[in-house]
VOLO-270375 format. One line per 3 residues: for each residue x, y, z of C-alpha. Coordinates in pm, whole numbers, always signed. Example, Ala and Ser with C-alpha at 12.3 -4.5 7.8 and 13.67 -1.06 7.14 Angstrom:
BEGIN
+1230 -450 +780; +1367 -106 +714
// end
This chain:
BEGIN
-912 -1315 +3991; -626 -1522 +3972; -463 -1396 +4323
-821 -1464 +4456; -854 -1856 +4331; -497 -1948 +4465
-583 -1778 +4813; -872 -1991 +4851; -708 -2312 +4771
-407 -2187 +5041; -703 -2143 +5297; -882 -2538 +5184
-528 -2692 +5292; -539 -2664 +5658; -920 -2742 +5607
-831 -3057 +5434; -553 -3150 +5684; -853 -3083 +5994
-1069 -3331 +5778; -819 -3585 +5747; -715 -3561 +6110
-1090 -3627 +6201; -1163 -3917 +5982; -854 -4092 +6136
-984 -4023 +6458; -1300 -4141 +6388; -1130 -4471 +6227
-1034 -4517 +6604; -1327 -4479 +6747; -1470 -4701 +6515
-1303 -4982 +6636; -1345 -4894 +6986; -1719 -4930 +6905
-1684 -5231 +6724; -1455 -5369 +7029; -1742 -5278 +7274
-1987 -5414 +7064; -1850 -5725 +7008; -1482 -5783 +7183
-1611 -5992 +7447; -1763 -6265 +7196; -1444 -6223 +7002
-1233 -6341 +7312; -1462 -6573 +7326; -1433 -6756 +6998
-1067 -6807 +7106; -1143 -7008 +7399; -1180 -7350 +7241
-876 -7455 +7150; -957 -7802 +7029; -1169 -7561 +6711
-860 -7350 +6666; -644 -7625 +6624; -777 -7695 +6306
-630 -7452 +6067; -905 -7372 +5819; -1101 -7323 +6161
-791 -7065 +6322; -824 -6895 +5939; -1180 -6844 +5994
-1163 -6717 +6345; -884 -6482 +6263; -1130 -6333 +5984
-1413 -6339 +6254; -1253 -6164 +6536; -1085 -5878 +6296
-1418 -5794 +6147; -1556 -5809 +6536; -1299 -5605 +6642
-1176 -5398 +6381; -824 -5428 +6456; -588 -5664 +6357
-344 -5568 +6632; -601 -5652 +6901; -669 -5978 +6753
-263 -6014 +6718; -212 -5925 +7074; -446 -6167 +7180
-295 -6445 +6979; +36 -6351 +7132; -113 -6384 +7475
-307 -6713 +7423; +75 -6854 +7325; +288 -6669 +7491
+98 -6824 +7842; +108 -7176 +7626; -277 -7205 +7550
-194 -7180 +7228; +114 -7349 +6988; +261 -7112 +6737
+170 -7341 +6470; -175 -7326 +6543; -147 -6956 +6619
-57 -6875 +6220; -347 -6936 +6038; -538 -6724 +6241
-287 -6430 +6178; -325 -6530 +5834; -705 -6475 +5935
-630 -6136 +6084; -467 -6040 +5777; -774 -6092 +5568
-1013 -5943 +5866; -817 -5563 +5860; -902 -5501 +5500
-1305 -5489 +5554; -1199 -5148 +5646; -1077 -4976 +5344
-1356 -5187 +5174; -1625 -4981 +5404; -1438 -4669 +5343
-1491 -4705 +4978; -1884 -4728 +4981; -1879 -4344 +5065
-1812 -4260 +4673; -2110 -4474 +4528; -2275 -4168 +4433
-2044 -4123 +4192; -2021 -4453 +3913; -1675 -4387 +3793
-1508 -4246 +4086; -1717 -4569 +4305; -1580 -4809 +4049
-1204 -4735 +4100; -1234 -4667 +4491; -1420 -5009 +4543
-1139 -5204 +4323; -880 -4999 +4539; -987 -5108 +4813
-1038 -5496 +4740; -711 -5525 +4576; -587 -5596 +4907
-846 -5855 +4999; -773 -6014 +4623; -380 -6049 +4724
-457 -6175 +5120; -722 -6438 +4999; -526 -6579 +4721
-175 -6540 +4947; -388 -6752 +5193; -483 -7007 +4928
-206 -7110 +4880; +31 -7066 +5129; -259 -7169 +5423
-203 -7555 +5229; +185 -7491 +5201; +183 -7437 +5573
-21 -7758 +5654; +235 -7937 +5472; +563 -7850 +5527
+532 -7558 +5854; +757 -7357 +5668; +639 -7001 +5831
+680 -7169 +6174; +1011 -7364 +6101; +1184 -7016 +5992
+1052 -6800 +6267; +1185 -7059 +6473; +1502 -7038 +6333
+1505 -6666 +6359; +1443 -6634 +6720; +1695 -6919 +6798
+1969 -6757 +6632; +1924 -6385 +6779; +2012 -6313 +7143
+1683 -6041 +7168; +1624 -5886 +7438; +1335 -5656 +7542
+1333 -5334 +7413; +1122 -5027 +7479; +737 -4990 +7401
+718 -4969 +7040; +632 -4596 +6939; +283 -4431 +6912
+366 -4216 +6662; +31 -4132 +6570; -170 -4187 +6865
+14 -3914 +7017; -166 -3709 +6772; -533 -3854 +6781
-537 -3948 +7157; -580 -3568 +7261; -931 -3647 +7095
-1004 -4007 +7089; -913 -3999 +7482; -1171 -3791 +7587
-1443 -3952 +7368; -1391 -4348 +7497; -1114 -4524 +7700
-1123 -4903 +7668; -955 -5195 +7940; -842 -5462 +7601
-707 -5672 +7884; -1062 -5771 +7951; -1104 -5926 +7571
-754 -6060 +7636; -857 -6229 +7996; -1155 -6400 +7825
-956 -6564 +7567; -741 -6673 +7864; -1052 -6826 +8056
-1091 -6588 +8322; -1443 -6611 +8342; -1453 -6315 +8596
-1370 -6097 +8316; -1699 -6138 +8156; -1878 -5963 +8500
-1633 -5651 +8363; -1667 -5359 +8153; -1453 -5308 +7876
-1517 -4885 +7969; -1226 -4788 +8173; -1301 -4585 +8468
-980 -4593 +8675; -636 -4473 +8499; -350 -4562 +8686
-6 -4315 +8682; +308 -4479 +8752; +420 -4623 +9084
+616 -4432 +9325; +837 -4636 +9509; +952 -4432 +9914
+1182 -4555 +10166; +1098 -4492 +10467; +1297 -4580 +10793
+1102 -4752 +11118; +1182 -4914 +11406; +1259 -5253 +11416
+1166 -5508 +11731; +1470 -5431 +11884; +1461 -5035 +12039
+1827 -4994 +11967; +1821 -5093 +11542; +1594 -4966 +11274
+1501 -5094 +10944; +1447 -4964 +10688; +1125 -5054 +10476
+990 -4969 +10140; +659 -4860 +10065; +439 -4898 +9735
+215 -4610 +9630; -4 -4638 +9293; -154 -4314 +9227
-460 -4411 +9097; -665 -4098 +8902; -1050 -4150 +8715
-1071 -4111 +8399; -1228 -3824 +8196; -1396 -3950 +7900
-1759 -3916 +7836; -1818 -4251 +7925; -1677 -4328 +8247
-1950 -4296 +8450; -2214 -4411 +8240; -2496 -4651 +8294
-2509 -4828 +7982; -2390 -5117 +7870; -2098 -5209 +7693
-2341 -5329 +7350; -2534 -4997 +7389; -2187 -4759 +7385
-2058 -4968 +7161; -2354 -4897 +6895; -2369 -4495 +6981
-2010 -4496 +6895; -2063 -4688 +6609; -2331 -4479 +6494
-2135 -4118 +6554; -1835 -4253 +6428; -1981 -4361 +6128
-2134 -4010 +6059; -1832 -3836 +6139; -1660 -4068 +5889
-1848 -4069 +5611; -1896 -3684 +5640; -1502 -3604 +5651
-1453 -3872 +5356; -1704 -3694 +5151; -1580 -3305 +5218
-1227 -3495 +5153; -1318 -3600 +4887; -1463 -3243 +4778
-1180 -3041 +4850; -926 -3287 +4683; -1148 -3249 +4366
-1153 -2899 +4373; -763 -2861 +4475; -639 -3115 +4235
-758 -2991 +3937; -641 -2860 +3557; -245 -2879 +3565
-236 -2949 +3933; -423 -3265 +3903; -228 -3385 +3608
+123 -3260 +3715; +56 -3467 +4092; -82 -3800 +3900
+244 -3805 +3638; +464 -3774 +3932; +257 -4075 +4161
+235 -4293 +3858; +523 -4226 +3668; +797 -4486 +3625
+1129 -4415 +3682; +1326 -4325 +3401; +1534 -4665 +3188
+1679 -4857 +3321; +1539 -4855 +3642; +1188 -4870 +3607
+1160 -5169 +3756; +1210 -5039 +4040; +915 -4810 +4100
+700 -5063 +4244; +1000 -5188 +4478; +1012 -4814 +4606
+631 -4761 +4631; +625 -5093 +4856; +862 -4865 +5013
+667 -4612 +5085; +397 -4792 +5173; +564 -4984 +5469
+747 -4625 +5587; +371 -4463 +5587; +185 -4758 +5777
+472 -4735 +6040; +477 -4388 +6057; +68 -4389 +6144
+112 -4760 +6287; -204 -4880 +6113; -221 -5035 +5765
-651 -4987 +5782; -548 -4604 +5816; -295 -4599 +5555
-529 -4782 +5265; -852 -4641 +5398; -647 -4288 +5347
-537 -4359 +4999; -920 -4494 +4858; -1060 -4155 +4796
-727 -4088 +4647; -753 -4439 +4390; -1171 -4295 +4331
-1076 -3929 +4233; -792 -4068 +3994; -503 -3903 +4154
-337 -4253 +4245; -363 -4559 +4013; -467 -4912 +4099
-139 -5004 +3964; +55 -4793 +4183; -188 -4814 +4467
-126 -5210 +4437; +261 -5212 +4558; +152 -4968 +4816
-86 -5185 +4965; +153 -5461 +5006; +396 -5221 +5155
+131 -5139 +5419; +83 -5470 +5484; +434 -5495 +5573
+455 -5162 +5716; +184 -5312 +6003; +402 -5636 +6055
+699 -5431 +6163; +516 -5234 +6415; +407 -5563 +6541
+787 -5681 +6606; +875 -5350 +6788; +547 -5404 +6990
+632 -5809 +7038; +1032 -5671 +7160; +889 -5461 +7458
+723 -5792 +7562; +815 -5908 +7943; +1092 -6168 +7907
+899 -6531 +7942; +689 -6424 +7664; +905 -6261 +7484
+979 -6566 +7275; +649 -6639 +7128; +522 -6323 +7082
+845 -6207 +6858; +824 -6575 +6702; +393 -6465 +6618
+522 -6121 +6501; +784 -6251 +6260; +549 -6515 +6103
+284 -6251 +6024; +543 -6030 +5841; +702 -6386 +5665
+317 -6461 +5544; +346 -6097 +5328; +715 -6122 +5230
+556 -6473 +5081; +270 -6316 +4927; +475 -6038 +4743
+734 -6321 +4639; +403 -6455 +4479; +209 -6195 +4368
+391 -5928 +4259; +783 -5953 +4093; +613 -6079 +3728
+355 -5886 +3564; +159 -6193 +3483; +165 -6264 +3855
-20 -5993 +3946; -414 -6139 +3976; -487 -5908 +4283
-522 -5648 +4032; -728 -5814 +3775; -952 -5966 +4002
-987 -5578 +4195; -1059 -5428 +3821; -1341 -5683 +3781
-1498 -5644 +4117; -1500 -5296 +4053; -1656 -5322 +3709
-1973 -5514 +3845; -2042 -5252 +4123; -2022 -4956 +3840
-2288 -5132 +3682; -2448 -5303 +4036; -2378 -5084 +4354
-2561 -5320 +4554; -2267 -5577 +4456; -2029 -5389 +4705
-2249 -5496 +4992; -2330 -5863 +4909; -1960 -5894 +4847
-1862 -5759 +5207; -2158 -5975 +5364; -2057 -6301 +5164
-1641 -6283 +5195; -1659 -6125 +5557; -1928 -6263 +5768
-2157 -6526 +5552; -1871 -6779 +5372; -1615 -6771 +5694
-1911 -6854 +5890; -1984 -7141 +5687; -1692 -7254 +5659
-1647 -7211 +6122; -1936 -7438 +6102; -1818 -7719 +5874
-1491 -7687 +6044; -1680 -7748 +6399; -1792 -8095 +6242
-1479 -8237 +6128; -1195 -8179 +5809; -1343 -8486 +5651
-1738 -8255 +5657; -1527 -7947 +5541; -1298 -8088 +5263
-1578 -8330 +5133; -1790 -8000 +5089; -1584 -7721 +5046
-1351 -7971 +4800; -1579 -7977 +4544; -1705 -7609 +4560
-1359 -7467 +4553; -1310 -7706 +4218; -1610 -7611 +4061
-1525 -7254 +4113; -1146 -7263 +3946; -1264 -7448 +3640
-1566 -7200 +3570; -1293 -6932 +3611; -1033 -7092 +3369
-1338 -7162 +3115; -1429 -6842 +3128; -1089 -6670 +3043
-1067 -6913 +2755; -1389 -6767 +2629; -1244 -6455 +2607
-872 -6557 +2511; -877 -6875 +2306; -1256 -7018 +2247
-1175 -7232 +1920; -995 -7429 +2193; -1329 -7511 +2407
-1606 -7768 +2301; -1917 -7593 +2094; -2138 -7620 +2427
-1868 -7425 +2639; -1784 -7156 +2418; -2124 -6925 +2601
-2309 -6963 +2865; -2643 -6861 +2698; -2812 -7217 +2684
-2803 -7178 +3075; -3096 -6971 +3224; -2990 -6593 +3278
-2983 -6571 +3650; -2694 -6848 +3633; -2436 -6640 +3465
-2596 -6251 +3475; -2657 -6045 +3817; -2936 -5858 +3604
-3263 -6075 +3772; -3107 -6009 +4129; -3047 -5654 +4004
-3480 -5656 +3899; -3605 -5776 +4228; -3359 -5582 +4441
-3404 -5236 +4226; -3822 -5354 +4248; -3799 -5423 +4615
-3569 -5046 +4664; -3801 -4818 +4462; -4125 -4983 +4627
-3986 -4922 +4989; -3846 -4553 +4903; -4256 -4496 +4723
-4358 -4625 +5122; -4636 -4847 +4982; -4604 -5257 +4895
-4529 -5409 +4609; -4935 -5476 +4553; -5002 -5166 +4609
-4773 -4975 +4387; -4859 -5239 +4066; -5249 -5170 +4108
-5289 -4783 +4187; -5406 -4646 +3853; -5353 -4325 +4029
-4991 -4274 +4055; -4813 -4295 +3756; -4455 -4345 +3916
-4567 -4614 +4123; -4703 -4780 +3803; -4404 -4736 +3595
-4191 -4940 +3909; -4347 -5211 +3844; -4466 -5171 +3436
-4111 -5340 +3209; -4146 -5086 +2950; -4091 -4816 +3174
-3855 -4998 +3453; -3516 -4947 +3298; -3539 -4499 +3255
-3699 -4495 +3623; -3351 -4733 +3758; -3125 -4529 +3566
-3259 -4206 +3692; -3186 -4358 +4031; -2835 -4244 +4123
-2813 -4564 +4365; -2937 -4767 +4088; -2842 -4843 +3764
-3028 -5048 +3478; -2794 -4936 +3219; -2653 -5241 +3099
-2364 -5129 +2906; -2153 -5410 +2771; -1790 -5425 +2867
-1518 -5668 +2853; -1470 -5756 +3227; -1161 -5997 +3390
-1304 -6294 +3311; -1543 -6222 +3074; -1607 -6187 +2682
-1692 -5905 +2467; -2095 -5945 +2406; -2102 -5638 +2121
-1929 -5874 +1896; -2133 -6191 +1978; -1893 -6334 +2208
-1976 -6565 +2469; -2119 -6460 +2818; -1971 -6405 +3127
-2053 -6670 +3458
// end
């Protein structure tokens, strides 16, 4: 039985590889979807450069046009266009890489919704995956200001470019995409010079379709020799040929619109997604178990032995960067290791240095790709490159050498614990950091940095002293005033998600019964529909709902206090 059980795990690897292989590909054809969809209004947004020249404004767009696109290299390139042909200054050009930075990570964040079936496995995927936004947006807090002030990223890039003699190199190398393009090619070819033209202000570009139809093969340059005016000389002449072939993707000679490819792509590539992530994440639970399971997490977590475990996190940034280079996309790299974080196998201590790693990883792909750059752009775009991998070197410096420095993970741990107990949590918190807050912010920004700072200001105030009172409520509360030592004189939907949680599970189990809400509370004839809306019975008919859950089990979160023993609330 034995020989039987370890030939059917031998037969699940290349079945696992095939999976994995597939949900990278359709990673890339999710942002070609999301580029289609929305790459034209992306280039767009970068055409005003009296907005981006404001940097909370170039932060926001650089958040804005990631999420649009998908891609932080697209948005990069762009950026290294827009200066490069001196549209754009490099100090203005930095906050939105900053922006870029925060954009890419929506990914992962996505990625991790696939395991909310399961609370446990959701609740370490989800704080995975937002460990990375946690150490961009506080990186960004404070080195967005430091910036501002002193143009530190800019003055040392600067520096860096003056003192090396670089010259061009070759293309940077496609390591992976030689891999995926056999497949990804024939599904959807896309012209990004189109996004990059309307960021330029060629308005003719708008007229265009991002679908490319003609692929052009190199040029083959032929002497020929013919006669001259003179009968008795010749001269001889060169001629230009571009062999110019159509392309063979499904889409080339379509009909539709860019918006309406864009959104079958996005919703194919989101089935084929989710459906490799979930048999991924089948046959890693079924490979990695017993011994296996616990022999591969003791060697990914383990430190290394006195008295160098210091060390291990140094060498898993390692890692990190050589993987992201290797596949040339930090989004594939994290989004890759989530499952991993949700079945247990990898640690959100160990996946944290790895995360930065990728995040430098992606930066150094970005140089390669900024060296093949034609020679009057060169310059900028290396100088854009460098300051994006300066910005992480700067946020590791910060947020990872001390263990007290390390926030990201604390703040991961307690976004995970509320969407264990709230799944619908994981969504408001992609809607509010990702589309709703920077597009606040884009608008406040549009009416002037005395409008922004006079709101914002405040807000951002309000929101670091509620944090600081609430880890002295669970650290030192004989320190606080009586009246701040709980939150329970304030009304419960001011520091508890559990009335949101009632009208939102309400609202869910009505629509799934197909009847309203008056219709379920009144019919004496259908004892589930009664229960939705009778208290008493509310809580069992939630917790029975595996995308629900009413069971308020009381934990000691981040920021929060222990309520078993009468502690104070959380905010």
């Amino acid at each position: 039985m034995g020989k039987y059980t370890v030939l059917i795990n031998i037969c699940k690897i290349p079945l696992l590889l095939f999976f994995l292989y597939m949900f990278i590909c359709s990673l890339d054809i999710l942002s070609s979807a999301f580029q289609l969809a929305g790459g034209k209004v992306a280039g767009d947004i970068f055409k005003d450069n009296a907005v981006l020249s404001n940097p909370v404004a170039g932060l926001v767009v650089g958040i804005l046009v990631t999420v649009l696109v998908q891609s932080s290299s697209t948005s990069t390139s762009i950026v290294v266009s827009l200066v490069s042909s001196g549209l754009l200054d490099v100090g203005s050009a930095i906050p939105i890489i900053m922006g870029s930075n925060i954009g890419t990570s929506v990914t992962n964040t996505i990625v991790a919704l696939m395991q909310a079936g399961e609370r446990e496995e959701f609740k370490r995927a989800f704080a995975g995956a937002t460990v990375h936004d946690c150490f961009n947006w506080l990186s960004v807090l404070v080195l967005l200001p430091l910036e501002v002030v002193t143009s530190l990223m800019k003055l040392a890039s600067e520096a860096v470019v003056k003192s090396f003699n670089i010259k061009t190199g070759e293309d940077a190398p496609e390591l992976l995409k030689v891999i995926t393009e056999p497949v990804t090619k024939r599904i959807i070819q896309l012209d990004k010079s189109v996004i990059v033209g309307i960021a330029t202000g060629q308005e003719m570009m708008w007229n265009k379709s991002l679908i490319k139809v003609w692929c052009k093969s190199p040029l083959m340059v032929q002497e020929n020799v013919s006669l001259a005016v003179s009968k008795n000389s010749t001269m001889p002449t060169t001629s230009l040929h571009i062999n110019v072939e159509k392309c063979s993707h499904l889409f080339v000679e379509t009909q539709l619109s860019d918006l309406a490819v864009g959104l079958i792509l996005l919703a194919s590539s989101l089935l084929v997604l989710c459906s490799c992530l979930l048999l991924l994440v089948k046959l890693l639970n079924s490979l990695l178990q017993g011994q296996v399971a616990k022999a591969i997490q003791k060697i990914i977590n383990t430190d290394l032995p006195f008295p160098f475990g210091w060390l291990t996190g140094y060498l898993a940034i390692l890692v990190g960067a050589c993987m992201t280079f290797v596949v040339q996309s930090s989004s594939v790299f994290t989004s890759a290791i989530t499952p991993l974080i949700g079945i247990g196998v990898i640690s959100i201590e160990r996946a944290y240095p790895l995360t930065l790693g990728s995040n430098i990883g992606t930066t150094t792909t970005a140089i390669l790709a900024a060296l093949a750059s034609p020679g009057d752009q060169l310059a900028a775009a290396f100088q854009v490159a460098l300051c994006h991998f300066i910005f992480n070197i700067l946020g590791i410096i910060l947020w990872y050498p001390l263990p007290l420095s390390r926030i990201p993970i604390c703040m991961a741990q307690f976004l995970g614990a509320q969407t264990a107990k709230y799944r619908w949590f994981a969504v408001l918190y992609l809607i509010l950091c990702f589309l709703l807050l920077p597009s606040i912010v884009f608008t406040l920004s549009i009416a002037g940095w005395q409008v922004l700072v006079g709101i914002c200001g405040p807000c951002v105030v309000f929101l670091v002293c509620i944090v600081v009172v609430n880890i002295m409520q669970s650290q030192k509360p004989h320190l606080l005033p009586w009246w701040l030592r709980t939150w329970d004189y304030l009304p419960l939907w001011m520091h508890s998600l559990k009335p949101m949680d009632a009208i939102i599970t309400r609202v869910t189990l009505c629509c799934r019964n197909g009847r309203s809400n008056d219709q379920s509370c009144t019919s004496p004839e259908d004892p589930p529909q009664l229960s939705v809306c009778d208290e008493k019975n509310k809580v069992p008919m939630a917790y029975n709902n595996p995308a629900l859950i009413y069971k308020y089990d009381f934990e000691i979160g981040a920021f929060g206090t222990d309520m078993q023993n009468g502690k104070s609330s959380r905010l």
